[in-house]
C-alpha positions in Angstrom: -7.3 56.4 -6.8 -9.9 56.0 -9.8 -9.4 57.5 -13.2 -12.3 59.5 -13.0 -10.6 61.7 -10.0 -7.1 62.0 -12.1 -8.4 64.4 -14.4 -10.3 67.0 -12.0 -7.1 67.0 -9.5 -5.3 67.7 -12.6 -7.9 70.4 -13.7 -7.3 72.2 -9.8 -3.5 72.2 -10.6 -3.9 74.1 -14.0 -6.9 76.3 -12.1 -3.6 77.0 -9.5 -0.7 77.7 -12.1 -2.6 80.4 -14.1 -3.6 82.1 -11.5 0.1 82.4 -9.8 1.7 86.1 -9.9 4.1 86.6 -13.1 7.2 87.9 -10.6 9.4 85.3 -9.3 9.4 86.3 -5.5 4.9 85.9 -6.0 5.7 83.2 -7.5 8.3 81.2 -5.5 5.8 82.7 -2.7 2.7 81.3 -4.5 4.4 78.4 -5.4 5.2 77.4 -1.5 1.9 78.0 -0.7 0.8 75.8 -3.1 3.3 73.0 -2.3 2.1 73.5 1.2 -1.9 72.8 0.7 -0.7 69.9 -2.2 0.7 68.1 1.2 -1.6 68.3 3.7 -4.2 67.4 0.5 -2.0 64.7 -0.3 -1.8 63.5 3.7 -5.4 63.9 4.1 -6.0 61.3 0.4 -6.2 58.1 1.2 -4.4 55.8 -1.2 -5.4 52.3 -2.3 -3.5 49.7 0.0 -1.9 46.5 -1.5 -4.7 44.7 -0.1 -7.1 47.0 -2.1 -5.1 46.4 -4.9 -4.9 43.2 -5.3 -8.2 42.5 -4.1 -10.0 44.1 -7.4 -6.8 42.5 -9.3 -7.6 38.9 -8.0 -11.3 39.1 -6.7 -12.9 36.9 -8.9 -10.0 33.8 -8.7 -10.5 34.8 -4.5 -14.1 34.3 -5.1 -13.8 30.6 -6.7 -11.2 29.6 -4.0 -8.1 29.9 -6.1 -4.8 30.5 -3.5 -2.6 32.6 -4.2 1.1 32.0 -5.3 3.8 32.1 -2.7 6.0 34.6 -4.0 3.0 37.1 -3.1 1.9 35.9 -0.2 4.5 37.8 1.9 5.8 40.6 0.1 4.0 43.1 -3.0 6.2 44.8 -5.7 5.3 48.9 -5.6 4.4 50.0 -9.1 5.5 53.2 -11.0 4.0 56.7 -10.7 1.9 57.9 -13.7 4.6 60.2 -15.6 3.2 63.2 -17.0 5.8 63.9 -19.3 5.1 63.5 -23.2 7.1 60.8 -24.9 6.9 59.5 -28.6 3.8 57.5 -29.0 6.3 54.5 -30.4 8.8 54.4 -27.3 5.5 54.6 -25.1 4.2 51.1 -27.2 7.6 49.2 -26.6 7.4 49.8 -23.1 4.2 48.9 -22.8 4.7 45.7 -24.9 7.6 44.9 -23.0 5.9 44.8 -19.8 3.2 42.7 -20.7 5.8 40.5 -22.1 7.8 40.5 -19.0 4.8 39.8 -16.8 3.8 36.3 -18.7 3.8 34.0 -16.0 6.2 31.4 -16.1 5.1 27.7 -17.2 2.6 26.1 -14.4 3.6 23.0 -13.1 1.3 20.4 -13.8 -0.7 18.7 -10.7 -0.8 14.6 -11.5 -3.9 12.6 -9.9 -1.6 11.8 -6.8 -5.1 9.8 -4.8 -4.4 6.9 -8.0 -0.5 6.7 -7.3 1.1 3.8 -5.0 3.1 5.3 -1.9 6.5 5.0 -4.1 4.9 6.7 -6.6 4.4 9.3 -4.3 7.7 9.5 -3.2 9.3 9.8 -6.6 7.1 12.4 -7.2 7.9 14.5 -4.2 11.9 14.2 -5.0 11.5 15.2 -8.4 9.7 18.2 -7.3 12.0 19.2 -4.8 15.1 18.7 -6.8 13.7 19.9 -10.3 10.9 22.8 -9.5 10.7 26.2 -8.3 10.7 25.5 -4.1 8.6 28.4 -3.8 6.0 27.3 -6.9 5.3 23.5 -5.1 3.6 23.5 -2.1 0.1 22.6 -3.3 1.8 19.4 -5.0 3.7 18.6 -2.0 0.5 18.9 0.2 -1.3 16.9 -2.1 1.4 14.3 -2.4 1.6 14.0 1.7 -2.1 14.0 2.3 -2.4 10.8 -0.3 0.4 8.9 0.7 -0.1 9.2 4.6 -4.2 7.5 3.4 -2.9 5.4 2.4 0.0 4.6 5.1 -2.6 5.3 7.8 -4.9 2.4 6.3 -2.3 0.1 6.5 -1.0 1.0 9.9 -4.6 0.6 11.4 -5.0 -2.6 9.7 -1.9 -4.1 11.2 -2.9 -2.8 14.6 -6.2 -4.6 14.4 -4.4 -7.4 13.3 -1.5 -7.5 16.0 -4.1 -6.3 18.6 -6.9 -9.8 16.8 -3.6 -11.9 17.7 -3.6 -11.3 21.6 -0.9 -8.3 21.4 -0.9 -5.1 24.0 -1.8 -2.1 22.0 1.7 -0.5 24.4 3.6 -3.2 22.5 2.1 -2.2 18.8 5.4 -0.8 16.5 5.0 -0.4 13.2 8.1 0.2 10.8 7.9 1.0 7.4 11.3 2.0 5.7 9.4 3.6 2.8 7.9 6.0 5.4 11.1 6.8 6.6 12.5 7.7 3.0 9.4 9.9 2.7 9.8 11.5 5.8 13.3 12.2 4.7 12.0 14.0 1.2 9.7 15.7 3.0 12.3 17.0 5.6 14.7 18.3 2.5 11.5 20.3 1.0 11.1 21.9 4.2 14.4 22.6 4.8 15.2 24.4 1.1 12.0 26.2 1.4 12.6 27.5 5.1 16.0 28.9 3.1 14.3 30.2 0.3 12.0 32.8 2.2 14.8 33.6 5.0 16.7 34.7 1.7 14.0 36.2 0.3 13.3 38.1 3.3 16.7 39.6 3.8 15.8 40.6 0.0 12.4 42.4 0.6 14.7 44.3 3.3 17.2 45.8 1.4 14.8 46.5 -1.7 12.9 48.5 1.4 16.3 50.8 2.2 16.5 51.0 -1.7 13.3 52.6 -2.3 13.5 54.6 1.1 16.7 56.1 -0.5 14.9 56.9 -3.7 12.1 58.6 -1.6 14.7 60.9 -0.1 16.5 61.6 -3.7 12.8 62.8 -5.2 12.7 65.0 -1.7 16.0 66.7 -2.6 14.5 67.1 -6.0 11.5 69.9 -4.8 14.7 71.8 -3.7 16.4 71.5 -7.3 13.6 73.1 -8.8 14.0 76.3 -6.8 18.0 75.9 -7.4 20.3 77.2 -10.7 19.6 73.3 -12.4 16.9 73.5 -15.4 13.9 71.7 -14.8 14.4 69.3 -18.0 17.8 68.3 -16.3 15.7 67.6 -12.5 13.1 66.1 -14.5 15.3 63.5 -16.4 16.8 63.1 -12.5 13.2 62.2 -12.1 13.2 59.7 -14.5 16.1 58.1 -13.1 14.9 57.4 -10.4 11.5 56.3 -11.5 13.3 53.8 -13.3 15.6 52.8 -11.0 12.0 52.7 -8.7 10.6 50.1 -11.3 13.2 47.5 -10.7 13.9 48.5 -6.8 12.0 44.8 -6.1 9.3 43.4 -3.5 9.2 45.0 0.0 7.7 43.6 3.0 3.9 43.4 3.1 3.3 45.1 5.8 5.6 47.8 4.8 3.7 48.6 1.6 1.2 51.4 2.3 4.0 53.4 4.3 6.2 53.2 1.6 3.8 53.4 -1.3 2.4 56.3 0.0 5.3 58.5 1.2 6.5 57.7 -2.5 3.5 59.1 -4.1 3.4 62.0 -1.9 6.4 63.4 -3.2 6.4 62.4 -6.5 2.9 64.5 -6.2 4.6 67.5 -4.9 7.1 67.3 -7.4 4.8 67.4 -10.1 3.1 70.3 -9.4 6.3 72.0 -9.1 7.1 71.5 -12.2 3.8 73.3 -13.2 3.0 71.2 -16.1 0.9 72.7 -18.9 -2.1 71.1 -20.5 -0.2 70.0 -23.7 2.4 67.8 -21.3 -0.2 65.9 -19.3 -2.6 65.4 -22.5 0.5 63.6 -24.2 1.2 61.5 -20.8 -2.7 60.8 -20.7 -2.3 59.5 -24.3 1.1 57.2 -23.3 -1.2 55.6 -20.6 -4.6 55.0 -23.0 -2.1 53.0 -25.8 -0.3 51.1 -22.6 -3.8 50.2 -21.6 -5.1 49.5 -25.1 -2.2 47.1 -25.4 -3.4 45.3 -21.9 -6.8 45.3 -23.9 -5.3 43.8 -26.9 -3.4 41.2 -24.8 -6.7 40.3 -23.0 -8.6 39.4 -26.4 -5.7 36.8 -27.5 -6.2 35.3 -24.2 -9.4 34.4 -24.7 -8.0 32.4 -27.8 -5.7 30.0 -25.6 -6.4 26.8 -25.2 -4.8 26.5 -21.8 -7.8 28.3 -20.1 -6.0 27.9 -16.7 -2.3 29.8 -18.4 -5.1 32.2 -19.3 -6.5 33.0 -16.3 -3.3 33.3 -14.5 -1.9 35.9 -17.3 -5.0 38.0 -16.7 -4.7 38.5 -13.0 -1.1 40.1 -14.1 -2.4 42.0 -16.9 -5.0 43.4 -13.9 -2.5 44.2 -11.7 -0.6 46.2 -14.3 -3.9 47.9 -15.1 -3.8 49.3 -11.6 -1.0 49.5 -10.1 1.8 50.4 -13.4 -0.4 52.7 -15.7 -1.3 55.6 -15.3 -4.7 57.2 -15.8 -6.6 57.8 -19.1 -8.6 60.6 -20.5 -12.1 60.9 -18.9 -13.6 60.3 -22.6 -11.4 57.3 -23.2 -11.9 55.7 -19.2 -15.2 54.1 -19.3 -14.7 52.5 -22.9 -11.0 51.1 -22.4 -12.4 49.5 -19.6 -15.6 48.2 -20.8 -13.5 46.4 -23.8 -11.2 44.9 -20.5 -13.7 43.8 -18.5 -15.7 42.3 -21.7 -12.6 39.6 -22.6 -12.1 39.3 -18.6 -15.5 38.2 -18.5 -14.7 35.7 -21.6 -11.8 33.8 -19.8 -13.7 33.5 -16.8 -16.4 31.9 -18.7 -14.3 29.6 -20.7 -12.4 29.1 -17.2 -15.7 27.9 -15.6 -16.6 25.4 -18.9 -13.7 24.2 -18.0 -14.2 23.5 -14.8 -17.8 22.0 -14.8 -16.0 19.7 -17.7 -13.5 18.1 -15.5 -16.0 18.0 -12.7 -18.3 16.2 -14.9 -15.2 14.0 -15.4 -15.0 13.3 -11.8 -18.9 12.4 -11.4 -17.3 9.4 -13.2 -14.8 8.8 -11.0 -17.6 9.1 -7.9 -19.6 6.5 -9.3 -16.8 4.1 -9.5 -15.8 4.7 -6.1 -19.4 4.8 -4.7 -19.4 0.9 -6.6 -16.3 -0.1 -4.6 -17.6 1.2 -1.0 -20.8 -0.8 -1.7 -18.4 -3.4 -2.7 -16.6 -3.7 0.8 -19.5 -2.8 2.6 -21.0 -5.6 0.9 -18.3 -7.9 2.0 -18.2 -6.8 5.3 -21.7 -7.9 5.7 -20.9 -11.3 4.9 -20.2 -14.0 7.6 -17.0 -15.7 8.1 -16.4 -19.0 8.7 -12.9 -20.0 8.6 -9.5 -18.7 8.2 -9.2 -19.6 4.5 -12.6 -17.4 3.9 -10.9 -14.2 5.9 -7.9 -14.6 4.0 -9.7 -14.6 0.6 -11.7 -11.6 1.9 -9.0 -9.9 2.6 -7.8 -10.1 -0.4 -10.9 -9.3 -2.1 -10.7 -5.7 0.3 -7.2 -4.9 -1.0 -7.9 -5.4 -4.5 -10.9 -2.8 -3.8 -8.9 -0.5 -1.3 -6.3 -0.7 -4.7 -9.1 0.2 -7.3 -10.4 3.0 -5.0 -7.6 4.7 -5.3 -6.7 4.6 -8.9 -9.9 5.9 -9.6 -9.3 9.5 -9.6 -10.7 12.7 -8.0 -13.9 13.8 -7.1 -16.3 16.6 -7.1 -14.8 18.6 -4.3 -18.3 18.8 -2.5 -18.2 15.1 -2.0 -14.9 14.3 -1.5 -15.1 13.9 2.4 -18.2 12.1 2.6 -17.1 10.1 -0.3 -13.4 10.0 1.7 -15.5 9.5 4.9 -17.5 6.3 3.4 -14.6 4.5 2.5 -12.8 4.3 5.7 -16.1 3.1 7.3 -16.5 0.7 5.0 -12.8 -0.7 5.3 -13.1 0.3 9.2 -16.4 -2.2 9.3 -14.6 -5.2 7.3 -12.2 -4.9 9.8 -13.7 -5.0 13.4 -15.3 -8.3 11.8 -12.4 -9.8 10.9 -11.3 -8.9 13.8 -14.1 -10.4 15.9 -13.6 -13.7 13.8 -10.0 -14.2 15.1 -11.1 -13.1 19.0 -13.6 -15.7 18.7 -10.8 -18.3 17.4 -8.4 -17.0 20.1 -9.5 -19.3 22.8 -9.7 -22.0 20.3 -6.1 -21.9 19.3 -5.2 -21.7 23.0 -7.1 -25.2 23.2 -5.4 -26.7 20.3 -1.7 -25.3 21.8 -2.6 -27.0 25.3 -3.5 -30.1 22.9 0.2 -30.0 20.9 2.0 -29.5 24.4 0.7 -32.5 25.3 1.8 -34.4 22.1 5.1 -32.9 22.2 5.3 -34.3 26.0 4.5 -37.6 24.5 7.1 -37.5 21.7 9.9 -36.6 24.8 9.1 -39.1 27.0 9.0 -41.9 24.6 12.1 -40.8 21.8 14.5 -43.0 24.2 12.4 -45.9 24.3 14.2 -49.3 23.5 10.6 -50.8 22.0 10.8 -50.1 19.1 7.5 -52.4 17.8 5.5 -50.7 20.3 6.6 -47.0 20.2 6.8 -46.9 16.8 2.7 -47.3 16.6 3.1 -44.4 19.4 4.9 -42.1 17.2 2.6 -43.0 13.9 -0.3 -42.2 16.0 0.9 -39.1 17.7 1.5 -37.5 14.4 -1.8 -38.6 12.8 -3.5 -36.4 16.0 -1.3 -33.4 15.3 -2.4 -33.6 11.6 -6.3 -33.4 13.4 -5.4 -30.4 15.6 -6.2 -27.0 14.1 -4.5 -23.8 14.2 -2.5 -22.4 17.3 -1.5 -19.0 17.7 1.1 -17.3 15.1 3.6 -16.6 18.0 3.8 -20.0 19.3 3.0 -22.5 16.1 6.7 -22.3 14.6 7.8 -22.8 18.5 5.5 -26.2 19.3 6.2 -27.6 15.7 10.2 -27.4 16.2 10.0 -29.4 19.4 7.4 -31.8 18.1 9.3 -32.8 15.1 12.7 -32.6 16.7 11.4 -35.5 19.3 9.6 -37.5 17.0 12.7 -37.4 14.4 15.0 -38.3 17.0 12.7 -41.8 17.6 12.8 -42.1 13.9 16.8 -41.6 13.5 17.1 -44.6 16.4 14.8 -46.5 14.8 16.5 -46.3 11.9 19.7 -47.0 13.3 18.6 -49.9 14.7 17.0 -51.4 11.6 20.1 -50.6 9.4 22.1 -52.6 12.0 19.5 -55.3 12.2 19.6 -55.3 8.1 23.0 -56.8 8.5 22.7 -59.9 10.7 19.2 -60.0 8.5 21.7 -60.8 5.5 24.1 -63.2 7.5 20.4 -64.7 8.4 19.8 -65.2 4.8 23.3 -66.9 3.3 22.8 -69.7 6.1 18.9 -70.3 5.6 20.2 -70.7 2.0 22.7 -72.9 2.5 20.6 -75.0 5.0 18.1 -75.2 2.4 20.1 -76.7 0.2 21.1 -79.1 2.7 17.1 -80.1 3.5 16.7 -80.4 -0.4 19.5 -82.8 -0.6 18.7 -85.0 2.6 17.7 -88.4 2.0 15.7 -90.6 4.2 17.3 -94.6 5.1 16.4 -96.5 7.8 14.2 -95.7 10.9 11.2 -93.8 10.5 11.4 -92.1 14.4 15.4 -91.2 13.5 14.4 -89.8 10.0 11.7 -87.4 12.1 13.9 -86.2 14.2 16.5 -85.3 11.9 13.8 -83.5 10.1 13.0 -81.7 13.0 16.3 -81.0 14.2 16.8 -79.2 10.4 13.4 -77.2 11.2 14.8 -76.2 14.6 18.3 -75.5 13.1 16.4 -73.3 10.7 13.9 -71.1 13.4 17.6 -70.1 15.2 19.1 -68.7 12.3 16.7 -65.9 12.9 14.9 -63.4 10.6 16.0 -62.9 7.1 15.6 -59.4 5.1 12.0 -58.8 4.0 12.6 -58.7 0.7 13.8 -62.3 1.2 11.3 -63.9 2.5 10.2 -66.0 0.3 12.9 -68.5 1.4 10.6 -69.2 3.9 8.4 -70.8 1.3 11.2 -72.8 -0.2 12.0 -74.3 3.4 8.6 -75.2 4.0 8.0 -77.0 0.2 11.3 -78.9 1.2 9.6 -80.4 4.1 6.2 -81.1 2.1 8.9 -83.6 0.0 10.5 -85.2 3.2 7.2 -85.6 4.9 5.3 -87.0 1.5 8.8 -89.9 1.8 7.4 -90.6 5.6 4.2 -91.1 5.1 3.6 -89.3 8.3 0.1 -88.6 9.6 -0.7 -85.3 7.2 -2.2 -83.5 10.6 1.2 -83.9 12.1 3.2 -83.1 9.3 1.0 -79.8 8.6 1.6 -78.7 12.2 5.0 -79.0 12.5 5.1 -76.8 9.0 3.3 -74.8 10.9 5.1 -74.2 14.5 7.5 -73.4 11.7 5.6 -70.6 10.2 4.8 -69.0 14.1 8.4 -69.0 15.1 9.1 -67.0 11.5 5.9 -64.7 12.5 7.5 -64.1 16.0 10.7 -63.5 15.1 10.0 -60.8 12.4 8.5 -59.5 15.3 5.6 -58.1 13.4 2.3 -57.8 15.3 0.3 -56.7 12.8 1.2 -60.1 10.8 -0.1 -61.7 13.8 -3.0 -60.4 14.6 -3.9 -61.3 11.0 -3.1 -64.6 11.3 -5.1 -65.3 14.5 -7.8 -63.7 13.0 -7.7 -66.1 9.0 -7.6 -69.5 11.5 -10.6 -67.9 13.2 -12.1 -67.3 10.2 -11.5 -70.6 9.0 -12.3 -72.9 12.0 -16.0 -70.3 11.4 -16.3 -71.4 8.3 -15.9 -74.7 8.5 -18.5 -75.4 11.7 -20.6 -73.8 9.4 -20.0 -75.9 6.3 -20.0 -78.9 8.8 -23.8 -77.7 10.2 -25.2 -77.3 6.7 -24.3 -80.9 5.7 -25.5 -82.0 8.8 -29.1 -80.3 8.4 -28.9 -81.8 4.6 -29.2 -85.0 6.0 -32.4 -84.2 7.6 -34.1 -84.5 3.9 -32.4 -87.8 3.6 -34.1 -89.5 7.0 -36.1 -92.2 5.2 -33.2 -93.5 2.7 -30.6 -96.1 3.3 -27.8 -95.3 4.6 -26.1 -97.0 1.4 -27.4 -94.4 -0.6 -24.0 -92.8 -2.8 -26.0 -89.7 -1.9 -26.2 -90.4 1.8 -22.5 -91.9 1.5 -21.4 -88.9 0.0 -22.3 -86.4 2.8 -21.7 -88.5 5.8 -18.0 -88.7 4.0 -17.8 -84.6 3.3 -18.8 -84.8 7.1 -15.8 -86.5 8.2 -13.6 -84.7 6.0 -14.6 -81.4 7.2 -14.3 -82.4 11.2 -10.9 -83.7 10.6 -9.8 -80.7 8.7 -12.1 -78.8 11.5 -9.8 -80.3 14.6 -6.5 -79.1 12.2 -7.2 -75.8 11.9 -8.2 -75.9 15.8 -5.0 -77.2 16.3 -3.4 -74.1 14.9 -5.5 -71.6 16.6 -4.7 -73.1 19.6 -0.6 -72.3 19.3 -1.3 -69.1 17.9 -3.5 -68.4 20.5 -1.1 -68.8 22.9 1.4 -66.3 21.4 -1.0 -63.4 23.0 
C-alpha cells in the first residue's frame, strides 16, 4: 500500500462512523454491515508481497549485482501493523530509536585477495572461517577461497599429466595425489556439513514462528467478537497491543508462506480497526508517531552518509529501507512527499559515495591488469622460444613458475576482464606446455636409443666381472665406463634401474681386482727384502781369477735377481741400484760395453714383464724405435757432410773427425738394434 492511499481509506472510515444510527441495535446493525464491505474491500486489496517489498527496499544494490545475505534468502520477517492509537510523542522516539538501533547490521566480514594466496593459505583461511564466523554469513568467502585454490590445483594437475603422459605413461595409468587437497576437501566437507545443519534448524524455526503468528491471527479474530462483548474497548485494545507486540518478535516464516500470512494478518487487524471506530484526533496522533519514526530513519540516513566504511553504509541503508516499508506506518498526506524526498536525497548520497568507491578500487585493479597482462606476454614469450636441451626446459620451467607465482599475487581485476584476462593465462601456460611437451616426445626415441646402448654396456660388465685377466679386463672396464659417461639421458623409469646393475658389475671386477692386488702387495714385499739383501750381496762380490767364471757368477746373480719377482711400485727404484751394481762388476771385467749393456738390459725386460704392465711396454718399444730413428738419421747427415769434403785428404782432423762420429754412431746404431730386437720379441 502507498501513503498517499492511507489517508483517503481513512477519510471513507470517518465518512462511515458519522453517518451510523445513534441506537445500539442501528448501530451493531450498521456496524456489521460495515465490517462486512471492510472484508470483501480488504479481500479484493491487493497487498505488497515480500518480493515487492524488498524489491523497492534492495533495488538499487539488485541493480549493481550485489547478492543478497543468506539469512534472507529463504525466509522474510512480517512487520508490524500501523497502530492508530495515540501515544506520547517521547515513547514513540525510543521505539523508533531502538529499532534502528537494533537493525545495525552486524560487523561484515572482511573478503582477503584469496587469487594472491598459496593453496595452504587457502586452507587456513577456509578453517578459520568455518570455525570462527557466522556459517550462514561465509559463503561468498568460501566460494572464493575454492574457486582460487582448485586454479591453482588444476594447473598443477595438468602440468603433471603432460609431464607423466611427455614420459611415455597411459593417460588410464595417470594418478595424482596431493594430501593438501585432501585436507581441503576435508574443510570444505565440515562447512558443508555445519551449514546443511544450520538451515535444517533454521527451517524447523521458520515453522513454528509460522504456527506462532497463525495463533496470533486467530487471537485478533476473537478480538472483533470482544468488541461486541461486556469488555471495554481500551481493555481489547491493549489485548491488541499484546499481541502486536508479541507479532513483532513472532520471527521469520517461510518465504513462500509470506503473502498468506501477511495478508490474512492485515485483514483482521483492518477489521479490527474500524470496529473500534477511531476518531480523527486518535489517528492524527498515530499519523504523527509514524512521521517522527520516519524522521528518525531520515536522521539515521544523513549520518550515514558521514561513514567512512561506504560498504557498512550501504548495508545499514537497505535495513533502514526495509523499516521504512514494511515497520512504519503511514504519514500525513502533507508530511509524505517531503519525509521522503529528504530519504531518498541521503539514499542517493551513499550510493554515490558507494560508486566512488567502487570505480577507486577498480581503478586499483587496472593496476593489477597491467601486471598480469606483463606476465602472460611473459610466458607467451617464453613459449615462443626454442628448446634445445634438457637443461634449457628445466630453466624454462622454472622461469614459468616464477610467473605462474607472480600472476597470482597480483591481485584482482576489473570484473569485465577477469575471464579473458583468466582465459589468457591458461593459454599461455597451456602453450609453454605442449612445447615442452613436444621437446621430450621428440627426445623419447632418443633415450630409448641410449637405454639399448647401456644394456649393452651392462652386458659387457656381466660377462667380464669374473674374468681372471686382470691386465686385460681392467682396460675393458676403464673403457666401458668412459662410454657410459658419453651416453645421454635414458628414460626416468629405467635410468636408476640400468645404473644399479651397471655399477654393481663393474664394482664387483673392481673389488676382485682389488683383492687380488692387496694379496699380490704381500709377496711384492717378501720380493723386496730379498732383492735387498741380494743387492747387498752383488755390491759386496769381488771378482779373482777367471774372467768366463767371474761372468757367469755375474749372471747367475742377475738371473737369481729376475726370479725373485716384482717388488712394490713404490720400490722400484731398487731396480736402479741392481743395475748400477752391475755397471761396477762389468767396469772390473773389462767386458765388451755392447755386451755388458745388453745383459743390463735382458735385465730391465724381465723387470718390465713381470710388473706385467703393458703400457710400460709399449712405451719402451716405441723410445728404442725412436732412438734407432734418430740415429740413422744422425748417421745420414754426417754421411752427406762428407760430400763437401770430396777433394780433401782423408787426413784432414776435419775429415778424421766425421768418419770417427760415423763409426761411433753405427756401433751405438747396431746396440740399440740389438735391444729392439728382444723387445720386439715380447709382442
Amino acid at each position: 500500500m502507498s501513503e498517499e492511499n492511507v489517508p483517503q481509506e481513512d477519510a471513507q472510515r470517518e465518512k462511515a462512523i458519522e453517518a451510523k444510527p445513534t441506537n445500539k441495535e442501528g448501530a451493531d446493525e450498521n456496524l456489521q454491515e460495515e465490517i462486512a464491505s471492510l472484508e470483501a474491500a480488504a479481500n479484493n486489496t491487493q497487498l505488497p508481497s515480500a518480493d515487492e517489498i524488498e524489491a523497492e527496499a534492495l533495488d538499487e544494490q539488485q541493480q549493481e549485482g550485489a547478492t543478497q545475505d543468506d539469512d534472507t534468502a529463504s525466509e522474510i520477517a512480517l512487520g508490524d501493523t500501523p497502530s492508530e492509537e495515540a501515544s506520547s510523542e517521547e515513547t514513540s522516539k525510543e521505539t523508533s530509536k531502538e529499532k534502528v538501533e537494533a537493525s545495525t547490521p552486524e560487523k561484515e566480514i572482511p573478503k582477503k585477495d584469496y587469487q594472491s594466496m598459496s593453496k595452504e593459505e587457502l586452507l587456513e583461511e577456509l578453517k578459520s572461517l568455518v570455525e570462527t564466523a557466522a556459517i550462514q554469513k561465509i559463503k561468498d568467502h568460501v566460494d572464493e577461497i575454492q574457486t582460487a585454490f582448485d586454479a591453482q590445483f588444476d594447473a598443477e594437475m595438468t602440468e603433471a599429466k603432460e609431464a607423466f603422459l611427455a614420459e611415455g605413461g597411459n593417460v588410464i595409468d595417470f594418478r595424482y595425489q596431493s594430501p593438501l587437497k585432501k585436507a581441503f576437501n576435508e574443510a570444505y566437507y565440515d562447512y558443508r556439513n555445519r551449514r546443511s545443519k544450520y538451515y535444517q534448524n533454521r527451517q524447523k524455526n521458520l515453522k513454528k514462528n509460522e504456527e506462532i503468528r497463525n495463533a496470533l491471527v486467530e487471537e485478533v479474530k476473537a478480538l472483533r467478537d470482544e468488541l461486541g462483548g461486556a469488555e471495554s474497548v481500551n481493555t481489547t485494545y491493549n489485548k491488541f497491543k499484546d499481541i502486536q507486540e508479541r507479532w513483532h518478535n513472532a520471527g521469520n516464516i517461510p518465504r513462500d508462506r509470506y503473502n498468506l500470512v501477511w495478508n490474512n494478518y492485515y485483514h483482521h487487524v483492518d477489521a479490527f480497526y474500524e470496529l473500534l471506530h477511531l476518531n480523527r484526533e486518535f489517528r492524527d496522533k498515530h499519523f504523527q508517531d509514524n512521521l517522527a519514526k520516519k524522521l528518525q530513519l531520515v536522521e539515521r540516513a544523513e549520518e550515514l552518509t558521514q561513514e567512512q566504511d561506504v560498504h557498512k553504509a550501504f548495508k545499514e541503508l537497505q535495513l533502514l529501507h526495509r523499516m521504512w516499508k514494511e515497520e512504519i506506518g503511514p504519514v500525513a498526506k502533507e508530511y509524505s512527499d517531503e519525509i521522503w524526498e529528504a530519504f531518498s536525497i541521503a539514499t542517493k548520497k551513499i550510493h554515490d559515495a558507494r560508486d566512488a568507491k567502487q570505480q577507486e578500487i577498480e581503478k586499483s585493479w587496472e593496476g593489477n591488469l597491467e601486471v598480469k597482462k606483463e606476465i602472460i606476454e611473459k610466458i607467451e614469450a617464453i613459449a615462443g622460444q626454442p628448446l634445445t636441451s634438457h637443461n634449457a626446459v628445466q630453466n624454462k620451467i622454472k622461469e614459468v613458475e616464477a610467473l605462474r607465482e607472480a600472476f597470482f599475487k597480483a591481485g584482482k581485476v576489473p570484473a569485465a576482464v577477469n575471464e579473458k584476462t583468466w582465459s589468457g593465462f591458461k593459454n599461455a601456460v597451456r602453450s609453454f606446455n605442449h612445447n615442452k611437451n613436444d621437446f621430450y616426445k621428440s627426445q623419447k626415441r632418443e633415450q630409448y636409443d641410449n637405454l639399448n646402448k647401456k644394456k649393452a654396456l651392462i652386458q659387457i660388465a656381466n660377462d667380464n666381472k669374473d674374468n681372471e685377466d686382470f691386465t686385460t679386463t681392467i682396460e675393458l672396464m676403464k673403457k666401458i665406463q668412459a662410454d657410459w659417461k658419453k651416453i645421454g639421458h635414458v628414460p626416468r623409469k629405467d635410468s636408476d634401474k640400468v645404473w644399479k646393475e651397471f655399477k654393481e658389475a663393474c664394482n664387483h671386477f673392481f673389488d676382485r681386482l682389488h683383492a687380488s692386488k692387496k694379496k699380490a702387495n704381500a709377496g711384492e714385499e717378501q720380493a723386496f727384502e730379498k732383492k735387498k739383501a741380494l743387492l747387498e750381496t752383488v755390491k759386496k762380490l769381488k771378482l779373482e781369477g777367471d774372467h768366463n767364471a767371474n761372468l757367469e757368477l755375474i749372471k747367475t746373480h742377475i738371473k737369481e735377481w729376475k726370479a725373485i719377482g716384482r717388488v712394490p711400485y713404490a720400490k722400484k727404484k731398487i731396480d736402479d741400484h741392481f743395475n748400477k751394481a752391475l755397471d761396477q762388476l762389468f767396469s772390473k771385467l773389462n767386458i765388451d760395453k755392447k755386451e755388458a749393456e745388453l745383459i743390463k738390459y735382458d735385465n730391465r725386460m724381465s723387470t718390465l714383464a713381470d710388473a706385467n704392465d703393458q703400457r710400460a711396454l709399449e712405451k719402451e718399444r716405441f723410445f728404442i724405435q725412436k732412438k734407432v730413428q734418430e740415429i740413422k738419421s744422425e748417421i745420414n747427415q754426417l754421411e752427406n757432410n762428407l760430400g763437401f769434403f770430396q777433394h780433401v785428404d782423408d787426413d784432414n782432423p776435419m775429415v778424421k773427425e766425421v768418419h770417427k762420429n760415423i763409426a761411433k754412431h753405427k756401433e751405438e746404431l747396431e746396440l740399440w738394434q740389438a735391444k729392439y730386437r728382444k723387445i720386439k720379441a715380447m709382442f
